[in-house]
VOBA-1610 file (N, C-alpha, C; in pm, whole numbers, padded with zeros to 5 digits, always signed):
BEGIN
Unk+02237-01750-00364Unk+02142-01748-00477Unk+02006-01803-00433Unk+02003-01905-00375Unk+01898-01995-00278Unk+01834-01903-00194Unk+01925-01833-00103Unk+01819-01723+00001Unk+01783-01612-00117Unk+01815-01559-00193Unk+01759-01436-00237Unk+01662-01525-00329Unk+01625-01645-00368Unk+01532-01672-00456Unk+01401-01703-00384Unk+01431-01744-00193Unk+01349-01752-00156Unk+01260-01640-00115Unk+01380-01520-00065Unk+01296-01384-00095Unk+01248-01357-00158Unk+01241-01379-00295Unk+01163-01303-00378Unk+01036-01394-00431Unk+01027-01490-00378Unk+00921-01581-00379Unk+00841-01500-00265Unk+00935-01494-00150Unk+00799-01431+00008Unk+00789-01326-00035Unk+00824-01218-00123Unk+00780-01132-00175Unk+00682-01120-00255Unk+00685-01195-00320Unk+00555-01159-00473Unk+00429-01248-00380Unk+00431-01357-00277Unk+00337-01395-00251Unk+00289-01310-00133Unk+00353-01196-00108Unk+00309-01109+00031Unk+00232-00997-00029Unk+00097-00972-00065Unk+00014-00867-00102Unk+00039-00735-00063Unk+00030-00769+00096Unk+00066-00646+00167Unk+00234-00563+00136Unk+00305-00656+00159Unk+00445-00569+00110Unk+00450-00553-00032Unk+00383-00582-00121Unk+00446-00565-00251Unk+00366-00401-00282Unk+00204-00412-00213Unk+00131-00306-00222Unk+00225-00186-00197Unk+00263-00181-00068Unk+00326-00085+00023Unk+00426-00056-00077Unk+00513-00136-00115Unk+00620-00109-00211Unk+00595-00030-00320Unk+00455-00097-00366Unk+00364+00029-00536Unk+00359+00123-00438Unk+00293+00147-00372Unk+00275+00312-00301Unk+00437+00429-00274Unk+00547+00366-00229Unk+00645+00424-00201Unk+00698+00444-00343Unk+00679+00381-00423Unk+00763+00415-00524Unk+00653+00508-00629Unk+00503+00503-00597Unk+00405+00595-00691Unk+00389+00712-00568Unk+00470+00724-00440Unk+00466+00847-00388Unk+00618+00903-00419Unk+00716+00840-00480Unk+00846+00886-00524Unk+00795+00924-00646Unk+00727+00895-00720Unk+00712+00926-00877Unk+00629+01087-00846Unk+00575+01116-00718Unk+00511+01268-00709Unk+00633+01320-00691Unk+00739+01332-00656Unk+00839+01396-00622Unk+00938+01415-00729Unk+00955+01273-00816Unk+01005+01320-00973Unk+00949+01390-01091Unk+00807+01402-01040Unk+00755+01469-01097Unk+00765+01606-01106Unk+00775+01678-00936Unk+00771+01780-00913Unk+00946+01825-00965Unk+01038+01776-00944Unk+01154+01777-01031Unk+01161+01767-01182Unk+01068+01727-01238Unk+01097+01724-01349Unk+01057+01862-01392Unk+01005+01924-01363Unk+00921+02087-01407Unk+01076+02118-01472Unk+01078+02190-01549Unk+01206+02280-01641Unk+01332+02174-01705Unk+01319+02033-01694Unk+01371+01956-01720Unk+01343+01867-01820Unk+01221+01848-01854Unk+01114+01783-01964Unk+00966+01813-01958Unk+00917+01798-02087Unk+00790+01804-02052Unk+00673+01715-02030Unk+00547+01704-02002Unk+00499+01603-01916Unk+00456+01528-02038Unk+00408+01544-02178Unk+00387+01433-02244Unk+00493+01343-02322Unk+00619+01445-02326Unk+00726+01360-02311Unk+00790+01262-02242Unk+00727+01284-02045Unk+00721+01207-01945Unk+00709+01066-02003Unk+00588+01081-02060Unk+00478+00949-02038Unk+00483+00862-02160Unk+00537+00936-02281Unk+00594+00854-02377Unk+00696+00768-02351Unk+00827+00888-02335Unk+00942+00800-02344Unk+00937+00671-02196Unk+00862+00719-02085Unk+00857+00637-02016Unk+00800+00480-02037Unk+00720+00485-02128Unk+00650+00349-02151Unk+00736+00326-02302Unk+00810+00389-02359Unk+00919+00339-02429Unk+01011+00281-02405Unk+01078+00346-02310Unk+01158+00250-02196Unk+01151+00107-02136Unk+01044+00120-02101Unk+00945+00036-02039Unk+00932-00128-02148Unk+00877-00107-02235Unk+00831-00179-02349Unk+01013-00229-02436Unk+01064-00161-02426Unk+01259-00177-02469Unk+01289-00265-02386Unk+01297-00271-02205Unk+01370-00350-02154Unk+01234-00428-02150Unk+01104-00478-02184Unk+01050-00604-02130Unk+01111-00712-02292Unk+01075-00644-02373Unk+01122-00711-02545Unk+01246-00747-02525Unk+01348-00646-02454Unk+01468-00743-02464Unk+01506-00873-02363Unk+01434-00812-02282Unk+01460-00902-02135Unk+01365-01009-02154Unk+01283-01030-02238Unk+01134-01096-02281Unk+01132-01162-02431Unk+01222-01198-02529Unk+01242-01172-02648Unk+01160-01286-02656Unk+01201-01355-02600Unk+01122-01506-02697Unk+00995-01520-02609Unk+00930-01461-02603Unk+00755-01456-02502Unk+00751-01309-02605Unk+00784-01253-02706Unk+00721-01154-02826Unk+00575-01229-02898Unk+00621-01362-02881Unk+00515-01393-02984Unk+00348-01443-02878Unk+00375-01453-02785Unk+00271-01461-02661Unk+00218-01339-02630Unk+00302-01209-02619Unk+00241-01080-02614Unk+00147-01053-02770Unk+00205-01050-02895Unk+00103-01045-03033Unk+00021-01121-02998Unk+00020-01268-02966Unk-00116-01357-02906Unk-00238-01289-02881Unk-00176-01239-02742Unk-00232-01190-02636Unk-00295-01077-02712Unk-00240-00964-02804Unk-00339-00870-02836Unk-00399-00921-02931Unk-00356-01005-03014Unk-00484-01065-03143Unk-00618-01133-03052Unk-00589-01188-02977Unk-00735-01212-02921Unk-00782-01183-02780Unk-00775-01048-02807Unk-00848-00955-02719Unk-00744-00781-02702Unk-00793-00794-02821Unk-00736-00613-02876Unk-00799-00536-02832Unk-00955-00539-02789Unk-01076-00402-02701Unk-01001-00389-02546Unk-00973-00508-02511Unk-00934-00496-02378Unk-00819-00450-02298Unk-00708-00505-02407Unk-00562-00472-02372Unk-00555-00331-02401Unk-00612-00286-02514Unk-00628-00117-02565Unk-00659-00047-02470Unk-00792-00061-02408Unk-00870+00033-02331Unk-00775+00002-02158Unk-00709-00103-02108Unk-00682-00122-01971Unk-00553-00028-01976Unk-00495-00023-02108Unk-00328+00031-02151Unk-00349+00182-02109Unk-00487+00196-02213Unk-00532+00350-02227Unk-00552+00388-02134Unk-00664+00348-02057Unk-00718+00410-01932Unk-00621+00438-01827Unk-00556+00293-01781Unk-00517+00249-01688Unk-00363+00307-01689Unk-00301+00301-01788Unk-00158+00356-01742Unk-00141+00485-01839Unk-00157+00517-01956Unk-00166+00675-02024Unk-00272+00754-01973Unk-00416+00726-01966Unk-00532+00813-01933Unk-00498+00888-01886Unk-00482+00791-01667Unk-00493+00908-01591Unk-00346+00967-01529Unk-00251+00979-01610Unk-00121+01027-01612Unk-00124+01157-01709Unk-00173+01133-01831Unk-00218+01257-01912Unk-00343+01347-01857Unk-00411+01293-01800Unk-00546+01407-01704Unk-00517+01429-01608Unk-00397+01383-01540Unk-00326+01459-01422Unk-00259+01553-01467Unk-00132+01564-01562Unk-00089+01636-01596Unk-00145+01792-01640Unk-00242+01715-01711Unk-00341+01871-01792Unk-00428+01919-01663Unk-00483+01839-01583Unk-00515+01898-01448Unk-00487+02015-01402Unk-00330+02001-01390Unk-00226+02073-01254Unk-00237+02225-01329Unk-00224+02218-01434Unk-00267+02367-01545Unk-00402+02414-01466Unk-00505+02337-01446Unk-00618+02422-01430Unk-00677+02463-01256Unk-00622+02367-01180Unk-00652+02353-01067Unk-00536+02347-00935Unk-00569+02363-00882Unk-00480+02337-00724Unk-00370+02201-00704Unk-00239+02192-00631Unk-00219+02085-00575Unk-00311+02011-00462Unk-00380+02107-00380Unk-00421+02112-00262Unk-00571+02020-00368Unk-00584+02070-00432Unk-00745+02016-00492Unk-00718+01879-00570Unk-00550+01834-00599Unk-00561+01729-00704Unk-00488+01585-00588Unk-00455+01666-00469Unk-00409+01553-00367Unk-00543+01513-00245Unk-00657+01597-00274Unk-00765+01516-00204Unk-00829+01478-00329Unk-00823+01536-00425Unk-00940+01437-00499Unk-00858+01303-00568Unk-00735+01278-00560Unk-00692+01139-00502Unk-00742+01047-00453Unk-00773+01117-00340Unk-00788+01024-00266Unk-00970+00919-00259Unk-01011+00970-00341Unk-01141+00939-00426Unk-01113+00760-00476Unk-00946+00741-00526Unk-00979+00664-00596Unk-01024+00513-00574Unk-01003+00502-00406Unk-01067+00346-00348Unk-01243+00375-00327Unk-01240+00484-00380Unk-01432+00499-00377Unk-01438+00456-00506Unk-01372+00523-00604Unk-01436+00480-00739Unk-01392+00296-00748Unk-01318+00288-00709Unk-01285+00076-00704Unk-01402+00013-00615Unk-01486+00067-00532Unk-01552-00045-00419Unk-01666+00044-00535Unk-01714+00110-00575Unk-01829+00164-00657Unk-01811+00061-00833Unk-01721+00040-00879Unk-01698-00037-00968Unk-01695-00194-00959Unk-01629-00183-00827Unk-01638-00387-00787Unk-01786-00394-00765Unk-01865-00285-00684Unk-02021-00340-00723Unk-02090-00347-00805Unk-02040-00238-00934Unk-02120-00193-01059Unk-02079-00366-01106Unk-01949-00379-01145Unk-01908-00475-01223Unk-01881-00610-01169Unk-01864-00644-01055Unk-01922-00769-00985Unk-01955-00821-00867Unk-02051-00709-00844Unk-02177-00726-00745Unk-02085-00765-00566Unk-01945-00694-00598Unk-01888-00733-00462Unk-01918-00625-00334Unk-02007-00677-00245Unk-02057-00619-00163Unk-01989-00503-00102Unk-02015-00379-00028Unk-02040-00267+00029Unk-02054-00283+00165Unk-01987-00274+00283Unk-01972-00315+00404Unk-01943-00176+00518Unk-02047-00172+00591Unk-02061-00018+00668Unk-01910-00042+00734Unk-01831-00154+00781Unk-01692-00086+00830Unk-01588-00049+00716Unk-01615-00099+00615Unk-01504-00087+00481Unk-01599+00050+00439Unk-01660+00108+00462Unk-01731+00228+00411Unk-01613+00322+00563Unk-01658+00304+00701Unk-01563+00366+00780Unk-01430+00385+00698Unk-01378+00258+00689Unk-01228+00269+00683Unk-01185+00378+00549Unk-01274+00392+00443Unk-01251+00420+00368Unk-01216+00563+00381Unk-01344+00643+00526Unk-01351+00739+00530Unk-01252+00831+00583Unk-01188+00688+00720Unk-01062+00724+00784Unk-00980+00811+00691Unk-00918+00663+00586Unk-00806+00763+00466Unk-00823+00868+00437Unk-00964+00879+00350Unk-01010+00995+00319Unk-00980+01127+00398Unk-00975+01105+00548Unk-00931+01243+00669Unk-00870+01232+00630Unk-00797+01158+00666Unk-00632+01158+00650Unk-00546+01182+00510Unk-00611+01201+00393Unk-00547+01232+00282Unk-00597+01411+00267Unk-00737+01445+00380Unk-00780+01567+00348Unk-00663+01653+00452Unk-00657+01596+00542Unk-00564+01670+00664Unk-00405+01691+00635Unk-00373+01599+00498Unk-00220+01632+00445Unk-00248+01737+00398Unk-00354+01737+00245Unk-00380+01799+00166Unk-00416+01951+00204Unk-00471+01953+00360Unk-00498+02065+00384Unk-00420+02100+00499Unk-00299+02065+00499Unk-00179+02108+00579Unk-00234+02149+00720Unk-00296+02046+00805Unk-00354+02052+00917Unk-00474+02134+00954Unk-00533+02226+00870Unk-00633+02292+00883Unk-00737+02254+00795Unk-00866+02157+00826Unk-00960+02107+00689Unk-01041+02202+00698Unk-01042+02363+00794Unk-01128+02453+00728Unk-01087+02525+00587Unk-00958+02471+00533Unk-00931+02540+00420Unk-01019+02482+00307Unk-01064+02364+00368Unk-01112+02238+00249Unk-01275+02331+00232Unk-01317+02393+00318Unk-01422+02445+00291Unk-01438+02558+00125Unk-01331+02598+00116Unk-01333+02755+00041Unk-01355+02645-00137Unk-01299+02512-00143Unk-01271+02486-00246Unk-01367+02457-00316Unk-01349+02488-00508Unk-01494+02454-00539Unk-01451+02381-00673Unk-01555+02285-00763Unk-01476+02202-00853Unk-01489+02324-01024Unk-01375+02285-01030Unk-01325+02378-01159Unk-01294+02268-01287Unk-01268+02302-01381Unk-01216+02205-01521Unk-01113+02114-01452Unk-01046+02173-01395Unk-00926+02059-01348Unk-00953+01960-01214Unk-01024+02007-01170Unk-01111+01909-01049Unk-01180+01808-01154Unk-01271+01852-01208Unk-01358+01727-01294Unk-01223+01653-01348Unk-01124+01705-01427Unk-01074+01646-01509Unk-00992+01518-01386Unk-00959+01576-01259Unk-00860+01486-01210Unk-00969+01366-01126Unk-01109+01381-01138Unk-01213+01324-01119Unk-01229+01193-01168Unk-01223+01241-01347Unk-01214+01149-01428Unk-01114+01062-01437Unk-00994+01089-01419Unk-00890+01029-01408Unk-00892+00928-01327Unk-00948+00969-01186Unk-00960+00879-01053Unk-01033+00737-01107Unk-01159+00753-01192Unk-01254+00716-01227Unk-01180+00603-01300Unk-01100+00653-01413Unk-01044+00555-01464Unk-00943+00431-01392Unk-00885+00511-01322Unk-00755+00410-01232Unk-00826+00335-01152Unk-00976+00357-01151Unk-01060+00256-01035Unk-01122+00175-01104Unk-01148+00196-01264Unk-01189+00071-01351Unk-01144+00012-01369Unk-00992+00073-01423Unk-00824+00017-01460Unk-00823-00125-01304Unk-00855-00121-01208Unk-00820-00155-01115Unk-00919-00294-01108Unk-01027-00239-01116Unk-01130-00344-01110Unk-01143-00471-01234Unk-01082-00400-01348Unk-01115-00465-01448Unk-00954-00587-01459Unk-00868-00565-01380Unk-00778-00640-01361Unk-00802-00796-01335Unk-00915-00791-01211Unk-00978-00941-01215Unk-01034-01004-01341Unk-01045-00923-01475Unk-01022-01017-01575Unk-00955-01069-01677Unk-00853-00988-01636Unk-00726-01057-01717Unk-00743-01178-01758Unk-00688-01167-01888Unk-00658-01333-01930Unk-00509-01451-01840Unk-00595-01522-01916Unk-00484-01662-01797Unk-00325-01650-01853Unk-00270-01513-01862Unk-00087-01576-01892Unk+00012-01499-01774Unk+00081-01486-01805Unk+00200-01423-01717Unk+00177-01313-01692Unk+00218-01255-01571Unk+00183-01071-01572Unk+00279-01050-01611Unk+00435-01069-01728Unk+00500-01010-01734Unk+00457-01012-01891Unk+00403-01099-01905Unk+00298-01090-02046Unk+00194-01018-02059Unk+00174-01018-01981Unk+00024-00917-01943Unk+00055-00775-01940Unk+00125-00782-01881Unk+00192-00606-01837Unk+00242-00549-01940Unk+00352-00644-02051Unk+00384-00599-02211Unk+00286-00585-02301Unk+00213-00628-02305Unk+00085-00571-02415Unk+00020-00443-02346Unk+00005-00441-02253Unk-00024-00321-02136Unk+00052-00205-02204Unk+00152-00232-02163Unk+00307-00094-02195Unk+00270-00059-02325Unk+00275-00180-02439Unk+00277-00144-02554Unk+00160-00051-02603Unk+00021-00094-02566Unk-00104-00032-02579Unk-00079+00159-02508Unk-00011+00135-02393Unk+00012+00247-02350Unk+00109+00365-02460Unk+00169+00325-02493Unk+00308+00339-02571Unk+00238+00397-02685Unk+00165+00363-02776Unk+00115+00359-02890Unk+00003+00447-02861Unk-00062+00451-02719Unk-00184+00576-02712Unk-00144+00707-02672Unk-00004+00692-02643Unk-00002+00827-02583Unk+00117+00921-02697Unk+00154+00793-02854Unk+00209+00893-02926Unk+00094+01024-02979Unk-00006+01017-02996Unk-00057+01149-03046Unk-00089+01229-02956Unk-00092+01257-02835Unk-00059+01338-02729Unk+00074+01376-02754Unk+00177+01319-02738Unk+00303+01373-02780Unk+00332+01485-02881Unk+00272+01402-03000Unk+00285+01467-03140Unk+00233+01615-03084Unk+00103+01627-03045Unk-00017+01767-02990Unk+00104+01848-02948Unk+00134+01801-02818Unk+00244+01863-02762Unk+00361+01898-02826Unk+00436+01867-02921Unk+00543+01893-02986Unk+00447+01995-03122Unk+00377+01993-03149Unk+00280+02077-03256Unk+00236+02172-03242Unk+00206+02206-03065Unk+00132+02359-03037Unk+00258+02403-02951Unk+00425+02344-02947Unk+00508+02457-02931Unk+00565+02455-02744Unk+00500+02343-02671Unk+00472+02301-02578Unk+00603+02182-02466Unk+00643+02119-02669Unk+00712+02013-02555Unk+00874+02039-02573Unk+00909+01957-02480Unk+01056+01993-02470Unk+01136+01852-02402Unk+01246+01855-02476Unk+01335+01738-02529Unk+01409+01733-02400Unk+01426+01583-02303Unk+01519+01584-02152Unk+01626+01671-02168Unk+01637+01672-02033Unk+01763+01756-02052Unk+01849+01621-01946Unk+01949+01640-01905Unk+02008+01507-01783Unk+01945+01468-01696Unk+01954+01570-01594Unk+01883+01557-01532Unk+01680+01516-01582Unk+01671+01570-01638Unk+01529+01527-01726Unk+01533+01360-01734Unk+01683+01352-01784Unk+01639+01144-01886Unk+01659+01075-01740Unk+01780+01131-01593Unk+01710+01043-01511Unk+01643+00995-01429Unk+01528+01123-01382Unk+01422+01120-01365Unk+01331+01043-01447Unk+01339+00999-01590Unk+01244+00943-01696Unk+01303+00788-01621Unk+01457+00775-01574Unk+01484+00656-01587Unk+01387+00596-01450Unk+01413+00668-01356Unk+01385+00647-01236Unk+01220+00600-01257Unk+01114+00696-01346Unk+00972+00661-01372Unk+00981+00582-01422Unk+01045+00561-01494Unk+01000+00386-01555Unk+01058+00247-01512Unk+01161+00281-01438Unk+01151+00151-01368Unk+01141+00164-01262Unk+01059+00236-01135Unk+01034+00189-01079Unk+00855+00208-01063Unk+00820+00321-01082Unk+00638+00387-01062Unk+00597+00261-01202Unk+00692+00294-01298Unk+00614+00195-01402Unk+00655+00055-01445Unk+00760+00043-01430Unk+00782-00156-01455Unk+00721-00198-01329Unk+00809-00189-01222Unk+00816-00297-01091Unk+00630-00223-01026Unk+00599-00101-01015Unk+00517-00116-00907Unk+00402-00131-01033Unk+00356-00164-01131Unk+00234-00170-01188Unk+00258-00357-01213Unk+00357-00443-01231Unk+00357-00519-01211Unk+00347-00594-01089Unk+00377-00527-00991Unk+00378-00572-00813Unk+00187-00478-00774Unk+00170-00419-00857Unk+00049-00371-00815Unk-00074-00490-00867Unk-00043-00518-01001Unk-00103-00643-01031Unk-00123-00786-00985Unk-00009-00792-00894Unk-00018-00918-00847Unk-00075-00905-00730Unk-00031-00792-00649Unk-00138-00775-00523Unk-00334-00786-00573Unk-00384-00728-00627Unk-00467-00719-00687Unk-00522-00883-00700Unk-00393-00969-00790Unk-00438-01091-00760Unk-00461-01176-00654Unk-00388-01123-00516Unk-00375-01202-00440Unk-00499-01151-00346Unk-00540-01016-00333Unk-00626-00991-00259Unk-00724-00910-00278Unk-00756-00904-00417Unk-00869-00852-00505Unk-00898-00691-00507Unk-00967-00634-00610Unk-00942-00502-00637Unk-00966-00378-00507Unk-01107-00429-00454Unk-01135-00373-00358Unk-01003-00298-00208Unk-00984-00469-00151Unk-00876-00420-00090Unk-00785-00384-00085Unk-00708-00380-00212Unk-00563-00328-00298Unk-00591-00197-00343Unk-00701-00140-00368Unk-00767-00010-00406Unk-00715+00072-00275Unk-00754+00021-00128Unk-00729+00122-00007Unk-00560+00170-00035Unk-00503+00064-00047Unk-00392+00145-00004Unk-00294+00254-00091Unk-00408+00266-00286Unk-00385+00388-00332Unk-00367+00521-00211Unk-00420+00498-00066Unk-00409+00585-00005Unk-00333+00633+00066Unk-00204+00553+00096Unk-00080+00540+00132Unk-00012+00654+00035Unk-00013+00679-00090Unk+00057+00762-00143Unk+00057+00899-00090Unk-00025+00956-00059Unk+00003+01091+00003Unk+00115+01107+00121Unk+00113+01026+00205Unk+00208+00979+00346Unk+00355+00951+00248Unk+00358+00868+00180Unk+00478+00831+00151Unk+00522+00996+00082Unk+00457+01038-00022Unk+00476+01144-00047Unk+00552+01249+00045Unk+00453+01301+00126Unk+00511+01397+00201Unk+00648+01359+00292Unk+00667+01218+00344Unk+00799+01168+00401Unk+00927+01178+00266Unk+00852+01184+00155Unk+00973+01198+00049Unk+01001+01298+00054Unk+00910+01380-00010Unk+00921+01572+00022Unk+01019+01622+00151Unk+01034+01551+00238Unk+01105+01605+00355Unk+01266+01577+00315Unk+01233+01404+00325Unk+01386+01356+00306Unk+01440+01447+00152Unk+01401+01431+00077Unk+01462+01471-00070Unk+01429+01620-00144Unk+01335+01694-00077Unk+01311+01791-00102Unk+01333+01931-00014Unk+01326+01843+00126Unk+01375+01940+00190Unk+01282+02009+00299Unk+01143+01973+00242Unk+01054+02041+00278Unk+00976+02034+00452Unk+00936+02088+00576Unk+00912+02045+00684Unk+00820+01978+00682Unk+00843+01853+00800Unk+00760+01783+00818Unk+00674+01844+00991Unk+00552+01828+00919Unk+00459+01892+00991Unk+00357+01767+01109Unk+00325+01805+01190Unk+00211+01736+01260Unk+00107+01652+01229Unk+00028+01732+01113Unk-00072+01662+01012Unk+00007+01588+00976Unk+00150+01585+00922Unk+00173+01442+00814Unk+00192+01292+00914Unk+00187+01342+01003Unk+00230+01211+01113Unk+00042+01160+01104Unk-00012+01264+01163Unk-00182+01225+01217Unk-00243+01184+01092Unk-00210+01216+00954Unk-00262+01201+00855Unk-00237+01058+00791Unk-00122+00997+00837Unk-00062+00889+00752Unk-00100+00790+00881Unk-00091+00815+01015Unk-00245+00715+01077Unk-00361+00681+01031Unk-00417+00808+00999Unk-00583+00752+01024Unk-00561+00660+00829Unk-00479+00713+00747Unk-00455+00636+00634Unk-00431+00497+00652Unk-00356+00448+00786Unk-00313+00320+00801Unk-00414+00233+00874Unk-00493+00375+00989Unk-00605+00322+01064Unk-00734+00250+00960Unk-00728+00342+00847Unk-00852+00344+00720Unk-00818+00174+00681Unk-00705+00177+00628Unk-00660-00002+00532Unk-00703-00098+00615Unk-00658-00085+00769Unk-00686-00203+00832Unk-00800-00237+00869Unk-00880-00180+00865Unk-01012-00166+00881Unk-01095-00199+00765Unk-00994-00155+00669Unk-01115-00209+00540Unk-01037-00354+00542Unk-00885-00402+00594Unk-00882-00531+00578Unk-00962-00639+00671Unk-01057-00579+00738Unk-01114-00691+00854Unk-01237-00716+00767Unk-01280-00656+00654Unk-01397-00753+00624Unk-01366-00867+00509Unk-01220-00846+00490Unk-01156-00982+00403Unk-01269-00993+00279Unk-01350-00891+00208Unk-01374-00894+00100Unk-01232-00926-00013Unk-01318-00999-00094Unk-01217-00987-00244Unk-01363-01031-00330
//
């Protein structure tokens, strides 16, 4: 009981592994995703998932209920909009995305989203811009274009931005405010923090639902459907948005932003093992210069 308590102490205080851990499990959540197609539908995804979600923190959490109401009575703009943005937004503008645009166009413009976090840590607190953390950034960037473009980036030439490019734009946009705006959390627990989170989420994404069940659209799990839902919510959404938060705390938005870039790599190593799919040349060279990109933005030890 003693060794596993000390693990999980060197765990939550290790930035780097807990990061790595959000990435493998938000590059498994692309793969339940792509499973879930004919099994449920996507605003059903994102409901019942933060239903789930919000069920086991209340029960597992019962007597800290009245610290979460706290927590939204004084400061309801904030918990709303971090819930909204940050965990319904850009899950619902991905989804409506994939309708209008490319995979190939919504897995590089991904990779955008440690630009929109070092563009927000300066908008919103003046945290400097550093020509090697500008390199490193760019590294990933190859390296998320060279998955995306299945070893050939002259394909990246033909592409042009459509409704679903902007839209998965915006999305990026948000998960990099969502990200930045984390350094101001209020002073309580992230498991307190994270439940008013869920709940805000929970509550913004019923009228999306409703839309979807109204224009004829949505469709009720099927088994396979609920455990795929189970699998998204505890792991892409309890453990790694709570382990994503604490990294964040430990080593500030900026540098916890790079390794959103890790998801494409983990991705495609899932796709192989669980999908089946070949693993190619680019995914090896691609998930370097991704690893070459982080470490590089970790040598200027901004936070």
């Amino acid at each position: 009981m003693l060794r596993n308590s000390r693990l999980a102490q060197a765990l939550t205080g290790n930035a780097y592994a807990l990061l790595t851990l959000v990435m493998l499990f938000w590059g498994g959540n692309t793969i339940a995703g792509r499973l879930a197609v004919g099994e449920v539908s996507p605003m059903a995804i994102v409901t019942l998932r933060w239903l789930i979600v919000c069920a086991l923190l209340l029960a597992i959490r019962r007597e800290a209920f009245s610290e979460v109401i706290g927590l939204i009575k004084a400061r309801p703009v904030y918990v709303a909009v971090m819930g909204t943005f940050g965990f319904t937004g850009f899950n619902v503008l991905f989804y409506i995305a994939a309708y209008h645009t490319t995979a190939l166009n919504i897995g590089i413009i991904q990779g955008s989203i440690p630009v929109f976090v070092l563009v927000a840590s300066f908008l919103a607190l003046r945290v400097p811009i550093r020509a090697v953390q500008l390199f490193g950034i760019g590294l990933t960037a190859i390296g998320v274009a060279l998955i995306a473009g299945q070893g050939d980036l002259a394909r990246l030439a033909g592409l042009s931005v459509n409704f679903g490019d902007a839209l998965m734009l915006v999305a990026c946009a948000f998960y990099g405010a969502y990200t930045v705006g984390l350094r101001q959390r209020p002073s309580v627990s992230g498991l307190t923090f994270f439940t008013a989170l869920a709940l805000a989420a929970l509550v913004s994404s019923l009228p999306m639902f409703a839309f979807e069940i109204a224009s004829g659209h949505g469709r009720w799990p099927t088994t396979n459907g609920w455990l795929i839902i189970l699998y998204i919510s505890l792991f892409p959404s309890l453990l790694a948005q709570i382990w994503f938060m604490r990294g964040v705390e430990l080593i500030g938005p900026s540098r916890a932003g790079v390794f959103v870039n890790l998801v494409p790599g983990f991705a495609a190593l899932l796709a192989v093992g669980i999908l089946g799919e070949r693993f190619a040349w680019y995914h090896g060279a691609g998930l370097a210069l991704v690893l070459g990109g982080i470490w590089l933005s970790e040598r200027t030890r901004i936070r």
